[in-house]
N, C-alpha and C positions, 0 to 999 in steps of 0.2 A: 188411440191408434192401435188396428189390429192389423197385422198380417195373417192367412190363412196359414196354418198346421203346425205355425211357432209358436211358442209361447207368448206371453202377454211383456216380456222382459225382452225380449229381442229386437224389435222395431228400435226402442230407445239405447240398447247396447249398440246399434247397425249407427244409429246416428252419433253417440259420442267418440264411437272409433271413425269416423269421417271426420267428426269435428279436431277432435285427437289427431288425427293424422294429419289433417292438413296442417295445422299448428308446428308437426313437428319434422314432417321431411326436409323441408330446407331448408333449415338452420343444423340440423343433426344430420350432415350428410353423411358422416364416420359411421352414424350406427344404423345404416338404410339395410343392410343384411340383419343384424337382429331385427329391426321393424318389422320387416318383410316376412322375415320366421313366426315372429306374432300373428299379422295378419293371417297366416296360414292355418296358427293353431286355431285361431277366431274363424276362420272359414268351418275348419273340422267342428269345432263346435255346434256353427250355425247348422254344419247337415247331420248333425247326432242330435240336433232339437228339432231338424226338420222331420228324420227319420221318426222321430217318438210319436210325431204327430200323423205321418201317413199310415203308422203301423196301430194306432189308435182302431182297437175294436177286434184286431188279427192278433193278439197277444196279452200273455198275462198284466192286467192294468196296473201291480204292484212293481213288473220290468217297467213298463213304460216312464212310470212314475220316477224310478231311481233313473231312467237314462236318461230324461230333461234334465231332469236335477242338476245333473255331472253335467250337461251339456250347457245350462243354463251359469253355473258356475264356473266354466271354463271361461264362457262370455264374461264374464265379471271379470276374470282375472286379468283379458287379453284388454278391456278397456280402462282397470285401474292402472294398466303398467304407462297406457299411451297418454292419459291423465296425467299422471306422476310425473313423467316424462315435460309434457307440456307445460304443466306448471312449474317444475322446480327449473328442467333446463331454458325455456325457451321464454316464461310469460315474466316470472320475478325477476329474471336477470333483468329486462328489457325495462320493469320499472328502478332497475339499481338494487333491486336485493337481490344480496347472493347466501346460498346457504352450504355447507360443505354436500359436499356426492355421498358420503356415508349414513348423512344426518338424512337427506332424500330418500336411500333406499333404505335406510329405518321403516320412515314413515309412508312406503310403499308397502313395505311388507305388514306395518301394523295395517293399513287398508285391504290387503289379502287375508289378513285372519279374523278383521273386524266381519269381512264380507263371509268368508266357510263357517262362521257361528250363527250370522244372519241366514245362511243359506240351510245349514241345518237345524234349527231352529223352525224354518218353514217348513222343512221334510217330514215336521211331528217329533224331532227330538227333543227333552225338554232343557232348556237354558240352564236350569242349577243342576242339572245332570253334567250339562258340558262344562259349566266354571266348574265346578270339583275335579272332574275328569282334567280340565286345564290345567289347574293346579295342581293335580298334584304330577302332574307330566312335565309342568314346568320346572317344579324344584329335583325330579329327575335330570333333565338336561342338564338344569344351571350347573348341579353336580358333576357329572359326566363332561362335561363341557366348558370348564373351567378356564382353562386357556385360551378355548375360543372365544369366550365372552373377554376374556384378556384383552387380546385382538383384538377384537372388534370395538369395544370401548377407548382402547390408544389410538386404535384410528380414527375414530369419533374427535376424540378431545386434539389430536396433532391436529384435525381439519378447522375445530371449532374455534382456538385460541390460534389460530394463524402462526405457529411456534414452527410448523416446517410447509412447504408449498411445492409444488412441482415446479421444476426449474431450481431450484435453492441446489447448491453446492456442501455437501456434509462430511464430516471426519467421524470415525468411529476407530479407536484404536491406530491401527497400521490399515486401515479399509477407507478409500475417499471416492464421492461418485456425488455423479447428479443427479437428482431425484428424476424418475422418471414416471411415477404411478404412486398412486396412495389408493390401498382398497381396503374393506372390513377386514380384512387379515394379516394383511403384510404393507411394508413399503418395500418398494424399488428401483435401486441408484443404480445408473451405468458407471463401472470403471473410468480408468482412462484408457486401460487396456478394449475397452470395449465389453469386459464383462459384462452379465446384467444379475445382481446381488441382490435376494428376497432375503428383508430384515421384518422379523415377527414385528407387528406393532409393540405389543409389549415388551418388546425387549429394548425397543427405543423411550419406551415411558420408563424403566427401569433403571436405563444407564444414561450416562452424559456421554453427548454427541458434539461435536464444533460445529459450529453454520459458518462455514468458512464462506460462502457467498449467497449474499441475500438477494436474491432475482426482484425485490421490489424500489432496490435501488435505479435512480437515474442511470448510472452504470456500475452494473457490480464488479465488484475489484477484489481480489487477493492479495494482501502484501508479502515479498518475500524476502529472502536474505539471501547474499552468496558474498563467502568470509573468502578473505586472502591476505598475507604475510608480507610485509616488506621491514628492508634492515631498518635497524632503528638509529640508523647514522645519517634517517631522511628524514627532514623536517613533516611531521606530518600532515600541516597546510599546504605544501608542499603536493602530499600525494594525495588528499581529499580536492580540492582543485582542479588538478589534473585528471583524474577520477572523473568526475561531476562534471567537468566541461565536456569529458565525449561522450558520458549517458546522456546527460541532459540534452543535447544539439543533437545527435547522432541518431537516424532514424531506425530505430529495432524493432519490427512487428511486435503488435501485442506488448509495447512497455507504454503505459497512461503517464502525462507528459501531466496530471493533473489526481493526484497531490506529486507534488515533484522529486523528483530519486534524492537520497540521502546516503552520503558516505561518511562513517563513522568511525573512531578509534575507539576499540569495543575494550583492548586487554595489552599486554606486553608480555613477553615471551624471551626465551632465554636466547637475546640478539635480536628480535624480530618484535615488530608492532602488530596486533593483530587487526586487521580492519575487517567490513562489513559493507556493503552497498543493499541500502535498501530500496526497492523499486514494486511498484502495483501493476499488477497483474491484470490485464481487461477480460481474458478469458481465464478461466481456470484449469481448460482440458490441454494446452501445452505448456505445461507449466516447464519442465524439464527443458525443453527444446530452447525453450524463452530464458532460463539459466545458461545454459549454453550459449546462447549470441551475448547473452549481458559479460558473462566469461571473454569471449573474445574481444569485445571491447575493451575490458578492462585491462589483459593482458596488452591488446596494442597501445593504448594508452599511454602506460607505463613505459613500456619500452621505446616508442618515439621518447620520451624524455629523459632515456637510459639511467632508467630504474628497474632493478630487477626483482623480482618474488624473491622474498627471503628463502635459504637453501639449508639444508643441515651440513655441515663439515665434517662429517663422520667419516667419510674414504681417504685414501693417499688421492685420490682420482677428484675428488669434491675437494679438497685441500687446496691444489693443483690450481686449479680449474677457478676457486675464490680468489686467490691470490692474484691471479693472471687480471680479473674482473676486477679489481679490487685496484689494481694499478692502472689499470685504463679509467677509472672511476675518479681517482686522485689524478691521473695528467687535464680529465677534463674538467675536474673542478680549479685545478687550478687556474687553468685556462679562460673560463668564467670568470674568477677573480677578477684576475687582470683586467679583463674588460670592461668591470665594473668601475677598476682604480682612473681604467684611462681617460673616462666619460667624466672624472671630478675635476675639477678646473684649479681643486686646492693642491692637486698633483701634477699637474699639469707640464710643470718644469721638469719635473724628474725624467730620464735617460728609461729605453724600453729595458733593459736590465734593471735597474730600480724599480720599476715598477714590477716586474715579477719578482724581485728579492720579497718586497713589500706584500705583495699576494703570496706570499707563503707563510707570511707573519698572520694571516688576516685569522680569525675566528670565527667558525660557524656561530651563528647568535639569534635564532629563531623566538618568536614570541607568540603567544596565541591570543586572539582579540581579548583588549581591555586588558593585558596586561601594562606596567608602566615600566616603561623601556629607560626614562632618565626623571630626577624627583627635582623641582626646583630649589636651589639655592645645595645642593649637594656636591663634593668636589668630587671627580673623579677623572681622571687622567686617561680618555681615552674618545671613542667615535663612535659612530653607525654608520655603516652604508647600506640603505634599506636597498635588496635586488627584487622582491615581487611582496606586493600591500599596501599598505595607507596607514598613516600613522597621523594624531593631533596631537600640535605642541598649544598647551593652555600655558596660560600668564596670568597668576595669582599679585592682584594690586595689593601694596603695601600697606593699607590704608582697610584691608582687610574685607573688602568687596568681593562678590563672587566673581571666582576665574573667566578670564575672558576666552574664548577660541583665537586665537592669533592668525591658524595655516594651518590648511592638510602637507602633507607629505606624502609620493608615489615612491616608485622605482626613477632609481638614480640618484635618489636626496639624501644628502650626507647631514648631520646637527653632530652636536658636540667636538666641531675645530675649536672651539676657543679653548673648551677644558684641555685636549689633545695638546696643545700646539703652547699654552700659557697657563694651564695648569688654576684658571677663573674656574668659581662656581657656577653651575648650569642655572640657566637664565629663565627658562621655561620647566615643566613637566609634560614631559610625548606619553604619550598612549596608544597602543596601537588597536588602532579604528576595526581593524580585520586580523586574519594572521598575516604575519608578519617573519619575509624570510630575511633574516641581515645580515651582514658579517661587522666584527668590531676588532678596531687597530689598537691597540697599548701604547702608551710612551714608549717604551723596553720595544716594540716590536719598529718603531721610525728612529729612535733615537741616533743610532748607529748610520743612518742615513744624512742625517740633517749635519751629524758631528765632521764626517767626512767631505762635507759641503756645506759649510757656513754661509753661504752667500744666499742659499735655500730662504734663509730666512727672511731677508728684507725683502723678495716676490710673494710669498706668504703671509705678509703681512698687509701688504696689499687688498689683496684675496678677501684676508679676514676684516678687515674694515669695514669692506663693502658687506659685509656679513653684518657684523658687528652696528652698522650704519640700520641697515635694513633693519636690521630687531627692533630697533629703538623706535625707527619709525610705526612699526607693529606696538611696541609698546604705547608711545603717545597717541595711538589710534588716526594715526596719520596725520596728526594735526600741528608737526612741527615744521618750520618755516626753513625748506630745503636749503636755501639762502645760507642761514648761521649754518648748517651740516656744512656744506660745501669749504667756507673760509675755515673751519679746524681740523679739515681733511688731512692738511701735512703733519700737523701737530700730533692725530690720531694715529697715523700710520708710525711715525717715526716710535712712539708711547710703544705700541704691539711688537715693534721690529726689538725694541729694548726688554719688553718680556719675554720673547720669544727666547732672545739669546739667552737671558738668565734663568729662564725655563733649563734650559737645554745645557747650561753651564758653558756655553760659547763663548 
């Protein structure tokens, strides 16, 4: 295939840049400006091999000679690059190989210099003229060029072990950004602020960087932290609970509902607990903004349940100011008490004075899961009133079997009236299942109550029977014959009314 006044190399350059192009314009619409630049240079080429051949005869044959050349090698260049192009971005991808963009224009460029060797080499230069001449040019650069081959090799190796990718989220010191480019010389991440940060290759193969979020994730996530302080005279299940029920339900842009927020007692401080709410991040560019609403929720949280952030006392004005807080804090716990005592049925009898005498007696008494709240067969003179958790009373057979689960316990279940009230060893071991918020009464804290109202005791004994009835039933595993319970019901009561008072020295 000849064309008139071109060389013998153009007919086949004319058709792998057709074939080249077709291949690549429409999948590479981004790079139709440089394409088009090509094509152009390949034009100029085409009429610097046209010109050689009309001026053929009108000019020195030695010009002529070097301007196909140049012109005929420009044509090599313009159709290694749409080659290149074609097979690494458009034809390998398509059968599922992918190769990094740096490792391609490598191996573009060794096709550019394989071809200015071949092309001089046909000019009459001779070959071990140009390898010497190569070499020793080469070990010129490498020298001179040190860093840049730096570069360009960290770029190589970040693209080839898949170790950072466009898209990926990265920390470098006090510097965080998304990748947005990886080339032979540099990588570069946008801020948050919107910067855009060229980091030398090398300097990223040098140092340690974080991948705070990897784009090859299902969904990439950022985990983070935002700490805050409460008195330490609050149960802390109490305020992780509270906590965790408004992150978790409560809808906040950009907080992932999956792995699910964590509120934690990280430390303790002088009066104060430190806590922590840990939460993922679905994007990582407002990360800031996204602390901030997780902040307001945590703040309102707390304060619907009149808790406040722990404060320092260090002013007459903060003094002030505690103290004032601090008595509305005790009128409302006491307040709660009470309401706890009046919902028991074992109190029942008692005058609404009594029963707040009694809620002043009560003791804060929190437990964190799996602790053991009462151990069987242990005496101790006193109660629980669980107000928010789950507790299990287990029942160790005598007979040396393993424990049996008997009964959960919620909010509002009272155990240990028998110990309280007759001074019996505990019948089961509780365990609390969760945290656990309670308060606990003392002999010494009813005593004083009961002494002044003796008649207390035979309705509480009552009470405790049907208690005391129901255990047993739990203990026989239900298997005993309601029947006999019932005929030694008077017998039982009157036995409890007789401990009670000598409990109590009545």
């Amino acid at each position: 295939m000849h064309i008139p006044l071109l060389s013998p190399e153009a007919p086949f350059a004319i058709l792998l840049m057709i074939v080249g192009g077709t291949l690549i314009f429409g999948p590479l619409r981004s790079w139709r400006r440089s394409l088009v630049n090509t094509g152009v240079f390949f034009s100029a080429c085409l009429l610097g091999d046209l010109l050689a051949g009309s001026l053929e005869g009108h000019m020195e044959p030695a010009a002529l000679h070097w301007l196909r050349q140049m012109a005929v090698f420009g044509e090599g260049l313009a159709v290694i690059r749409y080659l290149g192009l074609a097979l690494f971005d458009v034809v390998l991808p398509r059968v599922g190989i992918r190769i990094s963009g740096i490792l391609g224009d490598i191996l573009v460029i060794v096709g550019y210099v394989a071809w200015a060797f071949l092309r001089l080499n046909l000019a009459g230069m001779q070959l071990s003229h140009l390898l010497t001449t190569s070499a020793v040019l080469t070990a010129v650069v490498a020298i001179s060029m040190q860093e840049t081959l730096g570069n360009l090799l960290g770029g190589l190796a970040l693209q080839m072990d898949n170790s950072l990718e466009i898209g990926d989220w990265i920390q470098m010191d006090d510097l965080a950004g998304r990748v947005s480019d990886i080339q032979w010389r540099y990588t570069a991440i946008i801020c948050r602020s919107g910067e855009r940060v060229v980091i030398p290759n090398s300097h990223l193969m040098k140092n340690r960087y974080a991948l705070i979020c990897n784009k090859r994730q299902t969904l990439p996530l950022q985990r983070r932290s935002i700490g805050f302080d409460v008195d330490l005279s609050v149960p802390p299940g109490r305020v992780t609970h509270t906590v965790l029920q408004d992150i978790s339900t409560a809808r906040i842009p950009n907080v992932s509902a999956d792995p699910v927020p964590q509120c934690l007692l990280l430390n303790f401080g002088p009066g104060y607990a430190h806590y922590a709410v840990r939460y993922w991040l679905m994007d990582p560019g407002p990360d800031e903004a996204t602390d901030s609403e997780v902040r307001h929720h945590i703040l309102a949280a707390l304060q619907r349940e009149g808790l406040r952030l722990a404060v320092s006392d260090q002013t007459i004005h903060l003094v002030a100011e505690g103290e004032a807080h601090r008595e509305e804090v005790r009128a409302r716990e006491l307040n709660r008490r009470q309401q706890a005592i009046a919902q028991i049925d074992l109190f029942s009898r008692l005058s609404e004075a009594e029963q707040l005498e009694l809620a002043s007696r009560l003791v804060n008494a929190p437990f964190a899961r799996g602790d053991i709240m009462t151990r069987q067969g242990a005496i101790a003179h006193w109660l629980y009133i669980i107000v928010s958790g789950e507790a299990e009373a287990w029942w160790q057979p005598a007979d040396g079997s393993p424990p049996r689960l008997l009964e959960k316990r919620g909010p509002g279940s009272v155990f240990g009236e028998l110990g309280l009230m007759t001074g019996a060893p505990r019948r089961a071991t509780v365990i609390a299942a969760t945290d656990v918020e309670a308060y606990r009464l003392d002999k010494a804290g009813f005593e004083h109550i009961i002494r002044g109202r003796p008649e207390l005791a035979e309705g509480m004994s009552s009470i405790l029977e049907q208690r005391l009835s129901h255990f047993q039933a739990l203990e026989r595993g239900y298997a005993e014959d309601k029947t006999g319970q019932s005929a030694n019901r008077g017998s039982e009561v009157a036995a409890l009314g007789k401990k009670i008072r000598e409990f109590f020295g009545l």
